[in-house]
Every structure is written in structure tokens, then in C-alpha cells.
LONUSE-285963 format. One record per residue (C-alpha): residue in three letters; x, y, z. Coordinates in steps of 0.2 Angstrom, whole numbers, plus 2048, in hexadecimal, padded with zeros to 3 digits. Layout:
BEGIN
AlaXYZ
...
***
This chain:
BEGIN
UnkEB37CFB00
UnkEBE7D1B12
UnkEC57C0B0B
UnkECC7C7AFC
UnkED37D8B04
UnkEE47D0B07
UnkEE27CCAF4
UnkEE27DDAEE
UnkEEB7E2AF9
UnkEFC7D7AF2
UnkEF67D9ADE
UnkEF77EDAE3
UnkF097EAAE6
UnkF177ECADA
UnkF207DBAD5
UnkF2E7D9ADF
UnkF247DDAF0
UnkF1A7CDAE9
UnkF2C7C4AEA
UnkF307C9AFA
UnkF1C7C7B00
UnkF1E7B6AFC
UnkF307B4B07
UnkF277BAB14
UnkF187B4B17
UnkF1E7A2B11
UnkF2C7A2B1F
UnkF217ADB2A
UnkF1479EB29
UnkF1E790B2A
UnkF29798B3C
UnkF17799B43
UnkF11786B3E
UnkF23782B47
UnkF1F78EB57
UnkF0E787B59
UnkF12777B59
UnkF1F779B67
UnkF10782B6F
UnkF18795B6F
UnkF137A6B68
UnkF127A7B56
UnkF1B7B8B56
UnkF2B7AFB5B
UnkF297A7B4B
UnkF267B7B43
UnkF357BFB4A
UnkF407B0B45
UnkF387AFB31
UnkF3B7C5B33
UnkF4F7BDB38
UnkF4F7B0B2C
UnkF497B9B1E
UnkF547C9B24
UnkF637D1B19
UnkF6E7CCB27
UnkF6B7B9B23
UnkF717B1B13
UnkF647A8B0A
UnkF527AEB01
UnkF547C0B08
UnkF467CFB05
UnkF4A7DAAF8
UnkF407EBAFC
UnkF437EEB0F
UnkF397FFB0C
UnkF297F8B05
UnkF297E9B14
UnkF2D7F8B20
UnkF1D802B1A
UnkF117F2B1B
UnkF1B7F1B2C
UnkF12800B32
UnkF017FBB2E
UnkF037EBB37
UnkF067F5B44
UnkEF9800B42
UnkEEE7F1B42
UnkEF77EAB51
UnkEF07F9B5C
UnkEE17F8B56
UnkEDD7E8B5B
UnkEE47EBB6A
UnkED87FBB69
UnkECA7F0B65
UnkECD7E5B76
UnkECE7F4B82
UnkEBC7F6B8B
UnkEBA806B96
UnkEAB7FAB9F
UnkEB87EDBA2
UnkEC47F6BAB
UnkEB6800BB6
UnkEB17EFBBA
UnkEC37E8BBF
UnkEC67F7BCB
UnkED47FEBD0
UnkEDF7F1BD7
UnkEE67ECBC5
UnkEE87FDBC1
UnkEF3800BCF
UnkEFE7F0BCB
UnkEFF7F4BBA
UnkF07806BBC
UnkF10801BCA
UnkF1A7F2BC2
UnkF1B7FCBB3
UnkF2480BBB8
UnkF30801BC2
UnkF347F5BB3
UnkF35806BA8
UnkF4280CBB5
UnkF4B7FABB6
UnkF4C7F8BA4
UnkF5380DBA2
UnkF61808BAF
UnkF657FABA6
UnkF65802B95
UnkF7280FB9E
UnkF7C800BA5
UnkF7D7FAB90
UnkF8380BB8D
UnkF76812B85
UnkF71825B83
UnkF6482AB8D
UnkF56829B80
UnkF59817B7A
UnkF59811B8D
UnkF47817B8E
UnkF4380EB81
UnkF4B7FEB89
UnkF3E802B97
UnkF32801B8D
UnkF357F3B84
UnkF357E8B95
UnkF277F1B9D
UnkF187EAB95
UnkF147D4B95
UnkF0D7CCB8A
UnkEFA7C7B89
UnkEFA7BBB7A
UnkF087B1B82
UnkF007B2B94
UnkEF07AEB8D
UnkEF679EB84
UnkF01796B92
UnkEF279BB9E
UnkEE578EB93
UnkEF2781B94
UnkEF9780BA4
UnkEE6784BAB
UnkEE7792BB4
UnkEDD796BC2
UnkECE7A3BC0
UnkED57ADBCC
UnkEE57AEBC6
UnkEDC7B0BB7
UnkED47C0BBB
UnkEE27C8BC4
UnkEEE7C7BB6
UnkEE17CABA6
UnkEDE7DBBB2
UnkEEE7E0BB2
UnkEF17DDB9F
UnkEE27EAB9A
UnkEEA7F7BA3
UnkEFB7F1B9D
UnkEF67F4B8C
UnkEF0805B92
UnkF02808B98
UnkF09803B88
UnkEFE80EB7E
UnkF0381CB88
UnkF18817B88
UnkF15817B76
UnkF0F82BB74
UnkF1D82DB7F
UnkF29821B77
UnkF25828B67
UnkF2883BB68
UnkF39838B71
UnkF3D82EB60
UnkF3E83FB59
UnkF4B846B61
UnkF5E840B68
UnkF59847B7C
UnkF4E84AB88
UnkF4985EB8B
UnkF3A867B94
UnkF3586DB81
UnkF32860B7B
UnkF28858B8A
UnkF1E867B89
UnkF1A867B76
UnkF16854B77
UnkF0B854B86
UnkF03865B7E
UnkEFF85BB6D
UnkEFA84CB75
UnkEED851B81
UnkEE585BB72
UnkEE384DB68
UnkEDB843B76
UnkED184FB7B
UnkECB852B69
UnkECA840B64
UnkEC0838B73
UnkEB3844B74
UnkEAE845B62
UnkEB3832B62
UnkEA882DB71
UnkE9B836B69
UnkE9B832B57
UnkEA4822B54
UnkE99817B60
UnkE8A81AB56
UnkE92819B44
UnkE96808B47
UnkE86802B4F
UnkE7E80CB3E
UnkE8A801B35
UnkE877EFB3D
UnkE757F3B3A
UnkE797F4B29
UnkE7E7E2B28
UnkE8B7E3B1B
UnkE9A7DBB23
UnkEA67E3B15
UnkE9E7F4B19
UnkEA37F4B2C
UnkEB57EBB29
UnkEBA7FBB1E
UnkEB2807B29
UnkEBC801B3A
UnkECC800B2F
UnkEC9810B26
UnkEC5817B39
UnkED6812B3F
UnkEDF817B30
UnkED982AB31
UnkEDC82BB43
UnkEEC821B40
UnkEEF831B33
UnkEE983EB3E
UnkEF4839B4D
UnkF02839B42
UnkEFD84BB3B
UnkEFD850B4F
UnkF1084AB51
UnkF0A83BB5A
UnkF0C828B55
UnkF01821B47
UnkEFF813B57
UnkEF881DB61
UnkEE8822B56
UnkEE5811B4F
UnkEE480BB62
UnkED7819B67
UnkECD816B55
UnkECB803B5D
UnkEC7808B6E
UnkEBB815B69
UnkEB2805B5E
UnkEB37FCB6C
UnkEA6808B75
UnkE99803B68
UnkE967F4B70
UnkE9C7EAB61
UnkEAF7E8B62
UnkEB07D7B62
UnkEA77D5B50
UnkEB37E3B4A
UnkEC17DAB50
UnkEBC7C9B4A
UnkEB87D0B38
UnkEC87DBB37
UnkED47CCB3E
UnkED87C3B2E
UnkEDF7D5B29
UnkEE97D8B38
UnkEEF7C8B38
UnkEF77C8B28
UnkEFF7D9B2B
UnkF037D7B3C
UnkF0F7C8B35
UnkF197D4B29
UnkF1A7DFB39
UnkF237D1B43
UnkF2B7CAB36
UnkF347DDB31
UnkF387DDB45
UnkF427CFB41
UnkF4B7D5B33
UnkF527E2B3A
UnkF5C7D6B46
UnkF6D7D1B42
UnkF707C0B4A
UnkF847C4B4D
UnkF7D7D4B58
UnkF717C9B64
UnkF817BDB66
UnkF8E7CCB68
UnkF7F7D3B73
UnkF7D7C3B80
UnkF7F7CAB90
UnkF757D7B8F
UnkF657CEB89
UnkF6B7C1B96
UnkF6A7D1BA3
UnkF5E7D7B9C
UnkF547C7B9E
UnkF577C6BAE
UnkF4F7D8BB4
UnkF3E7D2BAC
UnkF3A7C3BB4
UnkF427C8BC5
UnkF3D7D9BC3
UnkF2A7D6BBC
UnkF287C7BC8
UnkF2D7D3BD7
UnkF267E1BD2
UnkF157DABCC
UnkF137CFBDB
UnkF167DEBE6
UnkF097E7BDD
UnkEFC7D9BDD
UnkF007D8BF1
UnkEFF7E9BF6
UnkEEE7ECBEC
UnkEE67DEBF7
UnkEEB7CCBED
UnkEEF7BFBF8
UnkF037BBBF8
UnkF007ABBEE
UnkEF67B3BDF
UnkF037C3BE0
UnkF117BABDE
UnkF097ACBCF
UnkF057BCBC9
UnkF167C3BC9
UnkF1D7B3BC1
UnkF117B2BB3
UnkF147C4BAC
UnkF267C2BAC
UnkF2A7C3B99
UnkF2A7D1B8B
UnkF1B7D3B7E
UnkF157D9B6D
UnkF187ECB74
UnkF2B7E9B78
UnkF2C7E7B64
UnkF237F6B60
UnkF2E800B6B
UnkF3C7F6B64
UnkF397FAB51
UnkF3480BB54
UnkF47810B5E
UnkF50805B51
UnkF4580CB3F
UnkF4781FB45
UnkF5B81FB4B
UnkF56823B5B
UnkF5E811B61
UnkF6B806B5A
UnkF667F6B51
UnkF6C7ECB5F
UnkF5D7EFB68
UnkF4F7E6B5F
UnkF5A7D6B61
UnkF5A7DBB73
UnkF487DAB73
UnkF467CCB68
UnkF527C3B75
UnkF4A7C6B82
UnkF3A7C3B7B
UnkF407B2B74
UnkF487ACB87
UnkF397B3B90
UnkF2B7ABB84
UnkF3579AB89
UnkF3579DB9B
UnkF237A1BA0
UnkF1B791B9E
UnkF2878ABA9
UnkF27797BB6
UnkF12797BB5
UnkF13784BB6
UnkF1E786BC8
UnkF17797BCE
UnkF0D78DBDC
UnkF20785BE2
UnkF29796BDE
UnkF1C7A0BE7
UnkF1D795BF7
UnkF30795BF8
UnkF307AABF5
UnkF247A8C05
UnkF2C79DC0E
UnkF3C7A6C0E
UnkF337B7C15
UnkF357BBC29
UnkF257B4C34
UnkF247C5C3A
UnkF217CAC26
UnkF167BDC22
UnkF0B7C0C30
UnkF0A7D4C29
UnkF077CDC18
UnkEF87C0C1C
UnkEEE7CDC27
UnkEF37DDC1C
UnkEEA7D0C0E
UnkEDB7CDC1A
UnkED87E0C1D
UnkED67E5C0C
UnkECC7D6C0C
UnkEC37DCC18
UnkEBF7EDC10
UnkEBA7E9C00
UnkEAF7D9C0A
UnkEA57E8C16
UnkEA57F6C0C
UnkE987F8BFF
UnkE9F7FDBEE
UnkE98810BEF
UnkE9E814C01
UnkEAF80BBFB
UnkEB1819BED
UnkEAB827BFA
UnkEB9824C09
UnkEC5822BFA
UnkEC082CBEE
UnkEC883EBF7
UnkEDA837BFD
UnkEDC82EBEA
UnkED8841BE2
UnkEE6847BEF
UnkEF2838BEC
UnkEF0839BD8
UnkEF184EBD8
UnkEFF84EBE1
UnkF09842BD8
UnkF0684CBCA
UnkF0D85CBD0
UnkF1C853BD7
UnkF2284BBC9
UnkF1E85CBBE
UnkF28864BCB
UnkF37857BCB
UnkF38856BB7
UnkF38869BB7
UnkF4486CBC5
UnkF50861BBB
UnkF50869BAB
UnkF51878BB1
UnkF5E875BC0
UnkF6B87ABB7
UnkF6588CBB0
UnkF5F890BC0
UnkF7188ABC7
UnkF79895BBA
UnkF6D8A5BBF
UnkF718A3BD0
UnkF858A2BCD
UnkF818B1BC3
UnkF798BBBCE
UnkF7E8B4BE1
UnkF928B4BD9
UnkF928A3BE2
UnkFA0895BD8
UnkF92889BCC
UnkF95878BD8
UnkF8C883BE5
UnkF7F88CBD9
UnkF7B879BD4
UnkF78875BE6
UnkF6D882BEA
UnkF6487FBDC
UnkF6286DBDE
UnkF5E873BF1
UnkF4F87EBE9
UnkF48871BDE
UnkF46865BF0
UnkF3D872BFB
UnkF31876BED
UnkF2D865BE8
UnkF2C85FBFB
UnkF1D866BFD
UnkF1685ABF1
UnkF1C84ABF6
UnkF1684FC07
UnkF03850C02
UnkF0683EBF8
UnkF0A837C09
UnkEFE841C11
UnkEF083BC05
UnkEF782AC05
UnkEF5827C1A
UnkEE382FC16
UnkEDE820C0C
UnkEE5815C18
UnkEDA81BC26
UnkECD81BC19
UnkED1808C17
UnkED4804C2A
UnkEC280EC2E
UnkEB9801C23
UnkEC57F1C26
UnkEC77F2C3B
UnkEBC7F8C49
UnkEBC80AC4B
UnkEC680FC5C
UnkEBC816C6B
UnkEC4827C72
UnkEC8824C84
UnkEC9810C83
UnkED9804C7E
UnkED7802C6B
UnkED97EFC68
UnkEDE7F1C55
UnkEEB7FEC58
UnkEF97F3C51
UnkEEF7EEC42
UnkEE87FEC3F
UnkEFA805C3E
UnkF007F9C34
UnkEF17F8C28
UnkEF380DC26
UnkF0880AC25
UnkF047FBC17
UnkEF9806C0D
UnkF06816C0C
UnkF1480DC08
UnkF09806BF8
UnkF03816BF3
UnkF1481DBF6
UnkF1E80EBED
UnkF1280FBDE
UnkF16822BDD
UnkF2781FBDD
UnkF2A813BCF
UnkF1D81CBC3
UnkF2882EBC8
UnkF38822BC7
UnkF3481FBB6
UnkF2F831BB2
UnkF3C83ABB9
UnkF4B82FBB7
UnkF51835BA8
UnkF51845BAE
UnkF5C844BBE
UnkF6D840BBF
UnkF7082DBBC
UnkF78828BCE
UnkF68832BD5
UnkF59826BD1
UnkF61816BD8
UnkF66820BE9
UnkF55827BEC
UnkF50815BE6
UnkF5980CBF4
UnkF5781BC00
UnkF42819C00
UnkF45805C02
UnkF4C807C10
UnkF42813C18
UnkF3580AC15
UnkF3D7F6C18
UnkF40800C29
UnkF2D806C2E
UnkF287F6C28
UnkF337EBC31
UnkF2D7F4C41
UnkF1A7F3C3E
UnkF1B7E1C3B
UnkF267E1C4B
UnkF167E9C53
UnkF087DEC4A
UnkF147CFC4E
UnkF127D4C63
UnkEFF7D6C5E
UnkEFD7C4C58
UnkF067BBC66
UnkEFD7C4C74
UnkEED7BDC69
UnkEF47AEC67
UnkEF37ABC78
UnkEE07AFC7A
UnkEDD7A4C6D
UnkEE7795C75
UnkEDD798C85
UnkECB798C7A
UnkECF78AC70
UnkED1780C80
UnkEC1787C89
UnkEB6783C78
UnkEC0770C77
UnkEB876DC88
UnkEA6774C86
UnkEA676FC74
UnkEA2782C6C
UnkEAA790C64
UnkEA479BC73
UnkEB47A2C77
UnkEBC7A2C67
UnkEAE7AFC60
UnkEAF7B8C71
UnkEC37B9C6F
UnkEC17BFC5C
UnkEB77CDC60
UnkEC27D3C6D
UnkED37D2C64
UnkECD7DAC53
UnkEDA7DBC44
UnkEDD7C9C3F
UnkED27C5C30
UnkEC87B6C33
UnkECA7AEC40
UnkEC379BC42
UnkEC678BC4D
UnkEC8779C42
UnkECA767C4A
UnkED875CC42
UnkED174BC42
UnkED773CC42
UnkED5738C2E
UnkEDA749C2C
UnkEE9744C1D
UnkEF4754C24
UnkEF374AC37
UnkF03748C3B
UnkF0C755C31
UnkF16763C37
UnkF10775C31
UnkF1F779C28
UnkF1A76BC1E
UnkF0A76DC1B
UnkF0C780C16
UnkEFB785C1A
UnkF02797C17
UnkF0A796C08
UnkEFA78CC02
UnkEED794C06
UnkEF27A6C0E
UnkEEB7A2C1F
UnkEF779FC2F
UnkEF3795C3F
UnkEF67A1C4E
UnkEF2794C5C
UnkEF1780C5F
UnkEE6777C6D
UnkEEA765C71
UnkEE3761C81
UnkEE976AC90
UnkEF8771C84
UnkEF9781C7E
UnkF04785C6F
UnkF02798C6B
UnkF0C79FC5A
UnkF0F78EC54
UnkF2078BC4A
UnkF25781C39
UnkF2A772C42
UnkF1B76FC50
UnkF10760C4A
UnkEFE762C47
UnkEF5752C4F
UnkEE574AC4F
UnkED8751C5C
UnkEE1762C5B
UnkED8773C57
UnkEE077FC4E
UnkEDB793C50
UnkEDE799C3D
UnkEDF7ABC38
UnkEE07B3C28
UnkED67BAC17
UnkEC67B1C17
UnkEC97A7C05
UnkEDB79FC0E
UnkED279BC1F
UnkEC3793C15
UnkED2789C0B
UnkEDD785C18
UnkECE77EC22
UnkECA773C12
UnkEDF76DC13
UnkED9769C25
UnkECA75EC26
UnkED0756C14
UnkECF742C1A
UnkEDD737C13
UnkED7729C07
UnkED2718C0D
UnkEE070BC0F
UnkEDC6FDC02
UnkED76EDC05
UnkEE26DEC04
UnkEDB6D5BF4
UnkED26E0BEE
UnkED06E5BDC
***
């Protein structure tokens, strides 16, 4: 029976949406035999049949638009609730934190990056947010695929798979938003209000009695054992929410998403969502392909350099911000930066937000072939990027000052460190009181910032009223007014955010003893320094994204590079200070390494470790002579950039060489003093103690 829905689904059409069925999915299938067989996503080919087939492309063209646009929605409907079906409240309690933060982080700025370049365009200020949102969210099918063929490793796996979940989470959440601003030609607090009003009911209403109803109607379903039964059930389930989110003034989207997640809580998810996929495939096509036909070729050519521009600020702005992300949540540099590579393009959301600005007026028609560019570029460049993310992440290392290299490879080991000594429960207790701080007080600054905007200039107009003072000044005091009573806010962020990094430094370093030298001073500084600038740069980018539409345009990209520099400044000193802190070590571990090479122990090593705290792992390892990196200079061996772990000191007889540089040799018979998370020291001491193959015999074979 599910084989024959599509069926009766085409005989209950009229005729001529038989005839332009037929174009369609004929095309639509043919462009996706051609995309797979040059191993890329199937919804290009979608998009290029939707262009092909398009009114804007002479040849067999659709007929009715309006009835293609209607089965349009439903593939979107079904698209969502797919996605729905996927999204697994266990999994992301299981992935932690760490992705979450990423995921926010990199998706505010790339909302905020794609606003300012909407503005640059010369788009209103509506339409740009939709541009933001079209490049915030990556795509999962496509990383997905490129990831099985280039063979990926599980750790960069894990990390990016992370992300995605709560990238989709972000999606669905640009979409409520996305979708009630498609209602109106501006911005205002009114609307905000009403939307946020409307949309917590419904979510409120919807998960509680969804959590405690749906759950168990499907497992009573699945128990019946009738396959056709629990296929029109799930898709009935995610049309009536699809229905009551659009009776709510909120996207049809948005319910069929929540009907699949609520499914997914059964337990039985993936059975719904391999029974139901025939039907979404086959709908989600007409969806793609109706993208497509609403692109005029002439506008993606008249169009270039912004989709080139536009091109450009995903892959450099979602490898630099995601790679940042991954780095400041604890990722090792190498895994942070693959990770920023591979997310770098634009995905199936991008067309949602697309089609929806372009089919309500709120943007003009040039902007789905700006997503449908970008899209197409993108899609092409990520296996190659993937493919050379190991060369692309050491040469982005490589060109980093020692001083911030050093700050990245132990900041990496004391994260490390925390989540390696602290047992999960005590983990969530320390951290549990300055997150409830940081996130309570993000809250109320950004409210505080969005209303002081809307309403700076009535309360500049009131205070020319009734202070006679000219309107340039009223504006000033009122713009004064909205500072003082938002600083408040912004300081308790900072406040809670040093609290979580003595939280962390508690667990990652040796607690200091009052009335004694504290030997992990600089690290401990540095750790707390690391941890709130990420809490503070994370807050940022999602408030950047929040607020910018609200502020006057020059005012985001000044605070922008204001905060940078503040915060290159503090950074640049702290590493200065861990810098002086590694080379005074350096030289106590030159010294051991030379005592243990003549009494042939570890003696002094373990002693020195002990007594300068704060550099990860710590461990000695002889270079022999079949060792195949013998020989080689450490600039070319690139144990950093390989494996995350640094060497601090070298002992070679009675010579010393503390803080090694790029071009000293490493030579058989020397031990090295490696420092660093403990997965790159155990790698890099793998690198080391690697023999070089056998020379072959004459004559032999």
C-alpha cells in the first residue's frame, strides 16, 4: 500500500499537473543520475531540472506554477520532518556541550556576516537577514557523502556530525524567526513581541502534550504491525501540527519538524523515517525542483560578483569561525581547523530561507540564484577542501606566532585535562552556577539592547520635548541611557564567564597555596583569560546576530572590531606571560633530560613535571638511530602541526638546547622533553620512535 500512495496521489491531480508531473520528475530524475555519477548532491540536480524546466528557459516548460508551488510546500513539510525524525534529545545530551557552543557560535557570526553583506548588495534590512540565514546553516547530506569517500577520520567524524545536530536546531529556530519577518517589510518591537508571544505558546503547548501523548501512540501503532497504519499516522501527525503552527502564525516548518522530533522520542524514528522516505523523496524533489524554477539564469550572470562575495564569506567565514569554535570548546587546533574547512558550504536550509523570502515578496528573485550559486560553487569546493584540510590546517598553524601556538597547544591540554580528572557529575556541579549566570545574563542584555534600539528614538524625542534640548543631543542622551542600563548586564556575562574559568582552572591545575609562590600562576591566568574570551566571543556573535538589525548599520562592525582588539590585546599579553613560563621550564627540563641520559631513568623528569605544573603532559622520548625522522629538522617534521604536541627541550650529550626552533636538527641519541594534550604527545612519540624501512638488498626479488 505505501508503494502505491505516490499513485493516488498523481491520478488525484487534474490533467495538466499530470503533464507538468511528468517534466518534472523526468528531468528531475535524469539531473540526479548525472549528479551522482559525478559524485555530488542530488539536490544540485534538482535545482538545475527546477532551472531547466523553469519559465525562464525556452524548452518543455511547466504550465501551472501554482499547483507545483502547493506540492512545493508539502515537500517541504516533509523535508522538516525528516529532519524532525533525525533529531534525538538522548544524542545531543550525549554529545555535551562542546558542539552546542560551536554551533551557535559560528552560526550567529555567519548570520551577522551574511546580514553585512546582504547591506553591502543593497538590500533592505529584512531581506539581508534572510541572506544570513541562507549561509548560516551547512549541509549534512553533502558533508555526510564527501566524508564516506574521502574517509574521514572518527574524530573528525564525531566533531563535525555534533555540530550538524545542533545546526539543525538553529535552523529550525532561524526559520520561526525567518518566517514571521516574511510578513512584514521591517523590523519593530511589535512584532518581535507578538512572535515570541505566539511562539513560546505553541511550544509550550505542543511539547508537553506531545512528550506525553505521541511517544506512546506510536509505540501502540508499531505494535499493531500494520506498516500502512504507522505511515499515515506519522504523516497525518506532521500534517495537523504542520496546520496548527500555521493557525498559530508560525511556519507550516516549524510544526512538521516538532511532529518528527516528538516521534523520535518513541524510540522508533528510524522505522518511521525509513517507511515514510519514498514519500518524502518524491516530494522533496518537486520542492528542489520549484527552487529552481524560480531562478532566472540572466539574474545569477547579472548577479556574479555577489555570489562570488558571497562565496567567499562562507568558506572563509565558516572555516574561521567554526575552527574557532571547535578550538575554544577544547578541540585540538588540527580537528578545529578540518572541522572549519569541511562545513564551509551552504545546505538544504539556505533554500528553505531562499523560497520562502522570494514566494512571500519579502526578497527579490535574485536571491534564490544567489543561493542556488552559492550552493552550486560551494557543493564543488568541499571535497577539495576536505581532501587538503590536513595541508590547509598545517600551513594556518604554521603561519601563527610561537608565542600563540604555545597558548593554543596547552589551552588544548587544559581542557583536556578537565574533562580527563573531573568526573562527569562534579564537572556539571562547578559549572553548572556560572553557565545559569553567563546564559541569564545574555538574555537580559540582548532584550535590553533590542529594546533600547527601538525605542531610542521615542525616548530621544521625550527628552527633547521635555529637557528643550536640540534632537542630535536628545539622541545622544538617549543612546547614553540605553549604555548605563545595559552595562550592568554585560558585566555580570564577564563576571559569570571568569567564574567558569576558575571553575575550569580548579579542576585542570593544582590549586594554589596561600602564603606560597604559585607555580601555575601564568597558566592559570591564561586558562581563566582563554575561557572568558570564548564565553565572551560566543555572546557576541549570537547578540551580533540579534541585535544588528536593530542598531545603526556602521554600529555593529565598530563594536566588532573594537572587542577584537581588546581582546587580540589581552591575549597577546598572556601568551607573552605563558611564553616567559615555558622557557623558564624549558630550562629545568634541559637540565633533567641530561641527569636522567646519564643514570638512565625518568627520575628528574617526573620530579621537574611536578614542580612546573601547567604543561599538559609532559614525557621524555629517545630518537634512535632507525628512527626515519633522524636527521630532520623540526620545522620539517611538523610534530606540531601533526600531532598538536610541541618539543620544549632537546638533550644531546653535554648539550642543552632549551625552546628549540624550526630549523635545530633532531639527531640520533637525542631525548626530546614533549609537552602537550596527551592524544598529541602519545602521537607525536609514535612520529618518533617510527623506524625507517630496511634498505633492500642488491638482487633481491
Amino acid at each position: 500500500m505505501l508503494d502505491a500512495l505516490p499513485c493516488v496521489a498523481l491520478a488525484a491531480l487534474p490533467s495538466v499537473s499530470l503533464h507538468d508531473l511528468a517534466i518534472v520528475l523526468g528531468v528531475a530524475a535524469l539531473t540526479s543520475i548525472v549528479f551522482q555519477r559525478l559524485r555530488q548532491p542530488v539536490v544540485l540536480g534538482y535545482l538545475i531540472a527546477g532551472i531547466l524546466v523553469g519559465p525562464y528557459t525556452p524548452g518543455a516548460t511547466v504550465q501551472d506554477l501554482e499547483t507545483i508551488h502547493h506540492l512545493s510546500e508539502i515537500g517541504m513539510i516533509l523535508v522538516l520532518f525528516s529532519i524532525g525524525l533525525e533529531f534525538n534529545l538522548r544524542r545531543m545530551v550525549e554529545l555535551g556541550p562542546r558542539p552546542a557552543f560551536v554551533a551557535f557560535f559560528q552560526s550567529g557570526a555567519m548570520v551577522w556576516l551574511g546580514y553585512q553583506a546582504g547591506r553591502l548588495f543593497g538590500l533592505d534590512v529584512v531581506p539581508s537577514i534572510f541572506v544570513g540565514g541562507i549561509v548560516a546553516i551547512s549541509s549534512t547530506v553533502l558533508i555526510e557523502r564527501v566524508f564516506v569517500e574521502v574517509g574521514a577520520k572518527l574524530k573528525l567524524r564525531d566533531e563535525v556530525m555534533g555540530i550538524l545536530v545542533y545546526e539543525d536546531l538553529v535552523g529550525i529556530g532561524l526559520l520561526a524567526v525567518l518566517s514571521a519577518l516574511a510578513v512584514g517589510e521591517e523590523v519593530d518591537l511589535d512584532l518581535i513581541g507578538e512572535t515570541a508571544g505566539r511562539l513560546g505558546v505553541f511550544l509550550a503547548v505542543t511539547v508537553i502534550l506531545g512528550l506525553l501523548l505521541v511517544p506512546r501512540l506510536v509505540r501502540f501503532v508499531i505494535g499493531l504491525r500494520r506498516r500502512e497504519t504507522l505511515v499515515i499516522g506519522s504523516v497525518g501527525l506532521c500534517f495537523v501540527l504542520s496546520l496548527a503552527a500555521a493557525e498559530a502564525g508560525l511556519s507550516t516548518a516549524l510544526g512538521a519538524f516538532l511532529a518528527g522530533s516528538l516521534i523520535g522520542q518513541s524510540g522508533h524514528g528510524e522505522e518511521v523515517h525509513k517507511r515514510t522516505q519514498p514519500i518524502t523523496d518524491m516530494f522533496a524533489a518537486v520542492f528542489f525542483v520549484a527552487i529552481g524554477m524560480q531562478v532566472d539564469p540572466r539574474l545569477m550572470l547579472e548577479h556574479w560578483l555577489p555570489i562570488v562575495i558571497l562565496t567567499a564569506v562562507v568558506i572563509v567565514g565558516k572555516t574561521a569561525t567554526t575552527a574557532f569554535g571547535a578550538f575554544l570548546a577544547g578541540t585540538d587546533r588540527l580537528t578545529a581547523l578540518q572541522s572549519g574547512v569541511s562545513m564551509a558550504q551552504v545546505g538544504e536550509f539556505g533554500f528553505i530561507f531562499a523560497g520562502l523570502a522570494v514566494s512571500t515578496g519579502t526578497a527579490p528573485p535574485w536571491v534564490v540564484a544567489l543561493a542556488v550559486g552559492v550552493s552550486t560553487t560551494t557543493a564543488f569546493t568541499t571535497p577539495i577542501l576536505i581532501r587538503r584540510s590536513d595541508r590547509i590546517a598545517a600551513a594556518i598553524d604554521g603561519a601563527l606566532p610561537r608565542r600563540l601556538q604555545t597558548y593554543a597547544t596547552l589551552y588544548t591540554a587544559w581542557i583536556e585535562a578537565f574533562r580527563t580528572r573531573a568526573p562527569g557529575s562534579s564537572r556539571l556541579a562547578a559549572l553548572r552556577r556560572p553557565i545559569r549566570v553567563v546564559l541569564l545574563d545574555t538574555t537580559l542584555f540582548a532584550l535590553l539592547v533590542v529594546t533600547g534600539a527601538l525605542g531610542a528614538d521615542r525616548l530621544a524625542r521625550f527628552a527633547e520635548s521635555q529637557l528643550g534640548v536640540t534632537l542630535g543631543v536628545a539622541r545622544a542622551l538617549a543612546g547614553i541611557a540605553v549604555v548605563l542600563v545595559c552595562s550592568p548586564a554585560l558585566l555580570g556575562v564577564l563576571r559569570g564567564a571568569r567564574a567558569l574559568g576558575a571553575a575550569l582552572a580548579a579542576s585542570a591545575l593544582p590549586a594554589s597555596v596561600p602564603g606560597r609562590p604559585d607555580p601555575a600562576a601564568a597558566p592559570r591566568r591564561a586558562l581563566i583569560l582563554g575561557v572568558q574570551i570564548a564565553v565572551f566571543l560566543c555572546v557576541v556573535s549570537v547578540l551580533l546576530a540579534v541585535t544588528g538589525p536593530f542598531l545603526p548599520r556602521i554600529a555593529t562592525p565598530i563594536v566588532l572590531l573594537s572587542t577584537l582588539l581588546v581582546v587580540g590585546w589581552f591575549v597577546w599579553r598572556a601568551a607573552d606571560d605563558l611564553q616567559g613560563h615555558v622557557r623558564a621550564s624549558a630550562e629545568v627540563f634541559a637540565e633533567a633530560l641530561q641527569l636522567d641520559a646519564r643514570g638512565a631513568s625518568d627520575a628528574n623528569m617526573r620530579r621537574a613535571t611536578g614542580l612546573l605544573p601547567g604543561l599538559g603532559v609532559v614525557e621524555s622520548v629517545r630518537v634512535e638511530e632507525a628512527s626515519r625522522l633522524a636527521g630532520l629538522t623540526l620545522a620539517d617534521i611538523d610534530l606540531r602541526g601533526r600531532t598538536g604536541a610541541s618539543v620544549v627541550a632537546i638533550a644531546r650529550g653535554a648539550t642543552r638546547i632549551p625552546m628549540p626552533a624550526g630549523s635545530d636538527r633532531v639527531e640520533s641519541g637525542d631525548v626530546l622533553a614533549l609537552f602537550g594534550p596527551s592524544e598529541g604527545v602519545a602521537q607525536a612519540r609514535a612520529l618518533l620512535e617510527e623506524r625507517r624501512p630496511p634498505p633492500e638488498i642488491e638482487g633481491q626479488g
